[in-house]
Wavefront OBJ file of the C-alpha trace (Angstrom):
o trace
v -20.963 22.720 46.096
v -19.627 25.274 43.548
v -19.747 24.025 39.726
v -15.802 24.251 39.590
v -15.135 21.815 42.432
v -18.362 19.332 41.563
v -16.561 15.526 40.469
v -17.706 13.936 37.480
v -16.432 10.086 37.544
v -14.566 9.394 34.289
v -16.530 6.291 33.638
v -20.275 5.029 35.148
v -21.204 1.093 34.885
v -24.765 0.837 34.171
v -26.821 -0.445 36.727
v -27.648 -3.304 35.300
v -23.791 -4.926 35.644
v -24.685 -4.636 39.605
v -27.812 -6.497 39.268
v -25.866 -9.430 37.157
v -23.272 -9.558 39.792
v -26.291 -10.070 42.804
v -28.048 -12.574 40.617
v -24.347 -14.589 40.181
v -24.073 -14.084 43.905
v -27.799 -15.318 44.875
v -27.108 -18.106 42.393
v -30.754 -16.907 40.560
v -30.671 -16.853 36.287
v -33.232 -13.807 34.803
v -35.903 -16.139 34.316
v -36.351 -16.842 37.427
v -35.539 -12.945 38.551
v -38.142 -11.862 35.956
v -40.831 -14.185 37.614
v -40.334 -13.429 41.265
v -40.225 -9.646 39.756
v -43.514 -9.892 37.633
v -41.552 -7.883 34.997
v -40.574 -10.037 31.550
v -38.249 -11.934 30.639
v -36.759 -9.964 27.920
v -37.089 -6.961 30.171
v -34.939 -8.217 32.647
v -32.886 -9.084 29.623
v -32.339 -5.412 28.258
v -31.911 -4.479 31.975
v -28.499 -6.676 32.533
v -27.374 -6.069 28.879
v -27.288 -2.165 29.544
v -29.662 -2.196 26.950
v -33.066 -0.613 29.394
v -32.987 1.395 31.864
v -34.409 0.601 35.989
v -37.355 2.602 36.472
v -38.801 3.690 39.698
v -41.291 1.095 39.402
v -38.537 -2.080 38.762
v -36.541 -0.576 41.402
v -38.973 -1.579 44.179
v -39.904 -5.287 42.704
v -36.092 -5.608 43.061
v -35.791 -4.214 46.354
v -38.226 -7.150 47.663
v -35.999 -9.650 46.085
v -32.339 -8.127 46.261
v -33.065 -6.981 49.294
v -31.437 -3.956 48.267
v -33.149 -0.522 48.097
v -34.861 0.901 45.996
v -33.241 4.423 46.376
v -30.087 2.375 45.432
v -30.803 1.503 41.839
v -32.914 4.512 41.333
v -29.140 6.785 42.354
v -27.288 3.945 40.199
v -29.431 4.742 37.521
v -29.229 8.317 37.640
v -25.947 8.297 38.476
v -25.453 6.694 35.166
v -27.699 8.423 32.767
v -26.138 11.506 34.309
v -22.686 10.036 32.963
v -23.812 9.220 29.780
v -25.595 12.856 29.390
v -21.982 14.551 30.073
v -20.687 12.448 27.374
v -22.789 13.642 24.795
v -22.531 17.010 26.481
v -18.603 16.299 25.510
v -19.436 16.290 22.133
v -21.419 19.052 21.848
v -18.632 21.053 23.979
v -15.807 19.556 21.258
v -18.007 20.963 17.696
v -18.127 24.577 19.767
v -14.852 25.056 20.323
v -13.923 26.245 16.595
v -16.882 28.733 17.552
v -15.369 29.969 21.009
v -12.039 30.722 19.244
v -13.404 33.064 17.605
v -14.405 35.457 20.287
v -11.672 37.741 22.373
v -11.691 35.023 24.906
v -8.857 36.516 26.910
v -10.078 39.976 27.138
v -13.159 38.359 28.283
v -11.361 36.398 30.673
v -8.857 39.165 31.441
v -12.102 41.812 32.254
v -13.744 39.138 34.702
v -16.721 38.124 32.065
v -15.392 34.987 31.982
v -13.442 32.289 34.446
v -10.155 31.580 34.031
v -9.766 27.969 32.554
v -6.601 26.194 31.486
v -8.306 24.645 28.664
v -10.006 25.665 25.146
v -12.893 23.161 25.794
v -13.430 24.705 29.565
v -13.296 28.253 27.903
v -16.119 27.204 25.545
v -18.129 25.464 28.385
v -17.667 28.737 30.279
v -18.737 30.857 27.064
v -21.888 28.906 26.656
v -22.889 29.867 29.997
v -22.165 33.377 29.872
v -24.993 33.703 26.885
v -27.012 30.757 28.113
v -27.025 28.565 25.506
v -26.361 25.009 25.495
v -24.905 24.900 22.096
v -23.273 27.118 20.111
v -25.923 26.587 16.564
v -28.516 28.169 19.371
v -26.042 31.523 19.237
v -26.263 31.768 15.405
v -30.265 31.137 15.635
v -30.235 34.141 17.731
v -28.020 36.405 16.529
v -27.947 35.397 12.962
v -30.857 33.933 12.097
v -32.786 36.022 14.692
v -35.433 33.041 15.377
v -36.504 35.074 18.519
v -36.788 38.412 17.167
v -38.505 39.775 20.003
v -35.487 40.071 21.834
v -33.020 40.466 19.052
v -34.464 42.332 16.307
v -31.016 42.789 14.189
v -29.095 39.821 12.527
v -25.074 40.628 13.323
v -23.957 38.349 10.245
v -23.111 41.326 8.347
v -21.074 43.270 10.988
v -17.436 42.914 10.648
v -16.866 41.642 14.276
v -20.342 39.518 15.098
v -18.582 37.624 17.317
v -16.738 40.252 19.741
v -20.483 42.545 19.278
v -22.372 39.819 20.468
v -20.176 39.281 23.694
v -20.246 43.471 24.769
v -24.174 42.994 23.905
v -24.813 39.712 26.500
v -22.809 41.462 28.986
v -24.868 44.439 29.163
v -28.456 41.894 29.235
v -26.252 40.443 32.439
v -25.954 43.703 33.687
v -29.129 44.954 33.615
v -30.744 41.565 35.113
v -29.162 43.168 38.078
v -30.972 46.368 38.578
v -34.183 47.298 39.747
v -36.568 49.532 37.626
v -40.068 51.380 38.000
v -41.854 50.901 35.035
v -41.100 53.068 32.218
v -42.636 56.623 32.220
v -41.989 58.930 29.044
v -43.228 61.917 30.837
v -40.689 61.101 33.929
v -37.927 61.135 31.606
v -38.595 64.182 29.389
v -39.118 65.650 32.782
v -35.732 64.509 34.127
v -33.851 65.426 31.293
v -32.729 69.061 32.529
v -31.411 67.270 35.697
v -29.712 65.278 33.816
v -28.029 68.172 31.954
v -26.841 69.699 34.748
v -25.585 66.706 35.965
v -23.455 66.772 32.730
v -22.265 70.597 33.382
v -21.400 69.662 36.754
v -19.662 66.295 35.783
v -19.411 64.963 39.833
v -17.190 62.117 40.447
v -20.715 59.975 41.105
v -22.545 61.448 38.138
v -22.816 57.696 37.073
v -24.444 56.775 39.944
v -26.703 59.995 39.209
v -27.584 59.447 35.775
v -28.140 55.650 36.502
v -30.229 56.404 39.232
v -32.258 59.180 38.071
v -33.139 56.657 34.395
v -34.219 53.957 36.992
v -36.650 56.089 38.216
v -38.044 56.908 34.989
v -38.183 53.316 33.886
v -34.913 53.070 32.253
v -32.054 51.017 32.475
v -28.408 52.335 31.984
v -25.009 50.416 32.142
v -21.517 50.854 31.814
v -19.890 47.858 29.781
v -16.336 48.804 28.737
v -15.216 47.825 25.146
v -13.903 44.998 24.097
v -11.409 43.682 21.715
v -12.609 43.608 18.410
v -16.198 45.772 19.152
v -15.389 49.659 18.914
v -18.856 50.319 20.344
v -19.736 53.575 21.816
v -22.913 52.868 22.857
v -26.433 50.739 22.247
v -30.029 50.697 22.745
v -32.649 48.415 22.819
v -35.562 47.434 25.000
v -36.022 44.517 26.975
v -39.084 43.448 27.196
v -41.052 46.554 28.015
v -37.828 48.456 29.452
v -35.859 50.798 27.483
v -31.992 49.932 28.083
v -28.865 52.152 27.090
v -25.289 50.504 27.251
v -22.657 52.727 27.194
v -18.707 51.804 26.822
v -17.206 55.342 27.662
v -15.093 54.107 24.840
v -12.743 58.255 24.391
v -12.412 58.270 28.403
v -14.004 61.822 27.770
v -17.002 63.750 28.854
v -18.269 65.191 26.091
v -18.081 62.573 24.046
v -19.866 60.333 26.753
v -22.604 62.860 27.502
v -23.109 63.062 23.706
v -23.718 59.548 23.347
v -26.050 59.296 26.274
v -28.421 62.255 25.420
v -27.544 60.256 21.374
v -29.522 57.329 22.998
v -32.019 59.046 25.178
v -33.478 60.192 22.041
v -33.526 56.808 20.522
v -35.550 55.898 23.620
v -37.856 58.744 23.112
v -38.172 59.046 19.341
v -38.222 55.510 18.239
v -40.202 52.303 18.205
v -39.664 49.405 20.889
v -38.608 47.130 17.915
v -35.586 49.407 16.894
v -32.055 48.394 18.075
v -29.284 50.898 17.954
v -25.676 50.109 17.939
v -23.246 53.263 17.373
v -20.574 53.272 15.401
v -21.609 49.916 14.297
v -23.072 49.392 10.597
v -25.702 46.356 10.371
v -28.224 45.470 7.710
v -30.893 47.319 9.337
v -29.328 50.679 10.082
v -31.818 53.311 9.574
v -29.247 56.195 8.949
v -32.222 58.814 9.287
v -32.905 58.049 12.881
v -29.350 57.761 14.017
v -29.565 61.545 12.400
v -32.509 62.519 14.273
v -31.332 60.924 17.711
v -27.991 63.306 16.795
v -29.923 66.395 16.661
v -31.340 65.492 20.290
v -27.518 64.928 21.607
v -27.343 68.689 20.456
v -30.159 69.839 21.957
v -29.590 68.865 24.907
v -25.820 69.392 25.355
v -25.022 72.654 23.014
v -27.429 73.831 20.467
v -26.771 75.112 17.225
v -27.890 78.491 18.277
v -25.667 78.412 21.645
v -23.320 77.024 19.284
v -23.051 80.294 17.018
v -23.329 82.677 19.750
v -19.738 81.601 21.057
v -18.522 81.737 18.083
v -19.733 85.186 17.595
v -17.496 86.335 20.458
v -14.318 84.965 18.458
v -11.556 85.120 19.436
v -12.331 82.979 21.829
v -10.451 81.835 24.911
v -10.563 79.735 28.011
v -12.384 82.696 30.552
v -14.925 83.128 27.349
v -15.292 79.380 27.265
v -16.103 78.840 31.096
v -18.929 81.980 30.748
v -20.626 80.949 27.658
v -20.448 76.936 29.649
v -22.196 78.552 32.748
v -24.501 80.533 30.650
v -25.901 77.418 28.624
v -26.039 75.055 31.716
v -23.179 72.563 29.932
v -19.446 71.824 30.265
v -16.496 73.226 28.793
v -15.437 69.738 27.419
v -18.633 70.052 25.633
v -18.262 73.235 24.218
v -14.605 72.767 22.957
v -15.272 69.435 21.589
v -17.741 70.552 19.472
v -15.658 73.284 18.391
v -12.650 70.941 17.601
v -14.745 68.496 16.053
v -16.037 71.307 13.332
v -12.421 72.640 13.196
v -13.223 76.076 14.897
v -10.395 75.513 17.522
v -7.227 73.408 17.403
v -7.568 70.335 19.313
v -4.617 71.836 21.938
v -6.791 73.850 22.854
v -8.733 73.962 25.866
v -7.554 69.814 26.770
v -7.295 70.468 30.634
v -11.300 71.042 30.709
v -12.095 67.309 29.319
v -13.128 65.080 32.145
v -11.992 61.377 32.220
v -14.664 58.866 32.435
v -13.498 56.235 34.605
v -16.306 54.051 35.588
v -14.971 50.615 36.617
l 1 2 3 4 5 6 7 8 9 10 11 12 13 14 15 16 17 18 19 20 21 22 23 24 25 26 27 28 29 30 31 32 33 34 35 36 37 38 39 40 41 42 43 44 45 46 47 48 49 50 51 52 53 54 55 56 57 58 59 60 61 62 63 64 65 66 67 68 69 70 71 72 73 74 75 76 77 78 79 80 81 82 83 84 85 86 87 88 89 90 91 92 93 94 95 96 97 98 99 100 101 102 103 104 105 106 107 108 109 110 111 112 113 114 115 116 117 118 119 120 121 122 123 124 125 126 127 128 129 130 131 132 133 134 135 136 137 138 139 140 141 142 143 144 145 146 147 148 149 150 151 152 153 154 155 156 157 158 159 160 161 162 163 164 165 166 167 168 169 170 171 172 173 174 175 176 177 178 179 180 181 182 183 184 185 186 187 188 189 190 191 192 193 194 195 196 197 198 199 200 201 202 203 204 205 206 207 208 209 210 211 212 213 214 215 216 217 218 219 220 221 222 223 224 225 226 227 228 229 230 231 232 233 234 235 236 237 238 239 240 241 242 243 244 245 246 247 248 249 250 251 252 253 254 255 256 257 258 259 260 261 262 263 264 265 266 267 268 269 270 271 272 273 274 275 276 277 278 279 280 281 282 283 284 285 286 287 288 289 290 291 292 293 294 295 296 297 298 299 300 301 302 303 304 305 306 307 308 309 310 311 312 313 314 315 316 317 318 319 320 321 322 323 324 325 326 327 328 329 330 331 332 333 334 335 336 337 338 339 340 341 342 343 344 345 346 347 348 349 350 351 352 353 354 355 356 357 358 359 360 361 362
């Protein structure tokens, strides 16, 4: 039975209220119950008061005198710890809510991460379960206090939008649960890398599929999360476990900034430490500026290099049929080529807009 559709009585009687009734209607007082039972007195006692609970063991002595089960009272009496469990669980659900408001609940709703509830306290419930904790002070242990840092080796507490971060991170640990992986070859990937770039000049309408494909085979997991509210992310990388993982958001729906952030991360994955986590465009306590600078000059490498760079703009002035030969020439796009001249000012963003690429990957 699915979760949504499961009933959940709003009130349980403990079992011992049954048993009271049978002894009224057998006309038998505990003492005598407790005797023909071989259990105490004051047993018995805490048994009809609600005060003890029937264990598998009492449930049998009462089956020979009751003449009732002992499956019954053992349901009864899960039945009703069950109940009282939810109650507490309640509780718990009504100190978390403060908590789930602050999260972009309905873009999380509205993208399919979470269900759609008609209530704050079934949006929390639902929250909890989408990062698989069963109260919300086990969130801030993780991503705060980072009490299990060898998953989460970063504390978001000082990032402007911990809340909305946290969300786009978990979805992308969801994601990659899904996906198969070899295990994680350096050589494979260095060795993949030129595929990869010409899977970049090409751009194909599957060149997700490609690039996903082609990192799984080298060891390495790669996602598409979109952004969300609140977490302008362009892309991350950590590993899990022993698997190197890159989460990207396509967040400029353009190639060349996509392709940059993907070779930006590849050389996070082969430059840095297993303990590094990398969010971009995302400042956190322990942002090691000098890496994100290094794992830049890979992104150049292997989409234009400074020396390509400077021999197009040696042929100034340049225009679209010198931008398509010098793109051919260098194995890369023409998105990439204009984008990085736009970006250092060399051309005026007008031109050259028909050769950027949309990245739609829903």
């Amino acid at each position: 039975m699915a979760k949504q559709h499961q009933y959940f009585p709003p009130s349980r009687p403990h079992p011992g209220e049954t048993l009271d009734e049978k002894l009224k209607e057998m006309g038998m007082g505990p003492k005598e119950f407790a005797l023909r039972t071989g259990k105490p007195e004051k047993t018995i006692i805490a048994v009809l008061n609600g005060e003890s609970a029937i264990t598998p063991d009492m449930a049998v002595q009462f089956e020979s005198v009751t003449r009732i089960p002992a499956n019954f009272w053992m349901n009864h009496q899960r039945s009703y710890d069950e109940f009282i469990a939810r109650q507490k669980r309640q509780i718990v659900i009504q100190h978390a809510v403060a908590w789930a408001k602050l999260f972009p609940l309905s873009d999380m709703i509205k993208k399919g991460w979470l269900p759609r509830a008609a209530t704050i306290e079934e949006k929390t419930t639902a929250l909890l379960t989408f990062f698989g904790f069963s109260n919300h002070t086990a969130w801030e242990d993780y991503y705060f206090k980072q009490q299990l840092k060898v998953s989460f080796r970063i504390s978001l507490a000082q990032t402007n939008e911990p809340y909305a971060i946290s969300a786009w991170l978990r979805k992308g640990e969801l994601q990659a649960a899904e996906l198969k992986t070899n295990e994680y070859s350096e050589k494979k990937f260095r060795d993949a890398l030129p595929q990869l770039k010409s899977i970049m000049a090409q751009h194909p309408n599957d060149f997700f599929n490609q690039l996903q494909s082609i990192c799984l085979e080298a060891g390495i997991k790669v996602v598409y999360t979109p952004c969300i509210h609140k977490a302008p992310i362009n892309g991350s990388t950590r590993w899990l476990n022993d698997t190197p993982f890159i989460q990207l958001t396509g967040r400029y729906n353009r190639n060349d900034s996509f392709w940059f952030t993907f070779f930006h991360e590849a050389g996070h994955i082969l430059l840095h430490g297993k303990k590094d986590i990398f969010l971009e465009q995302v400042a956190y306590s322990d942002q090691d500026l000098v890496k994100e600078k290094e794992a830049d000059v890979f992104a150049v490498k292997w989409t234009l290099t400074e020396e390509e760079e400077a021999e197009i703009l040696s042929a100034a002035p340049l225009n679209k049929e010198k931008i398509r030969h010098f793109a051919k020439q260098f194995n890369t796009h023409p998105a990439i080529i204009i984008g990085r001249l736009q970006y250092k000012k060399q051309v005026a963003y007008s031109f050259g807009k028909e050769y950027f690429e949309p990245v739609i990957l829903e």
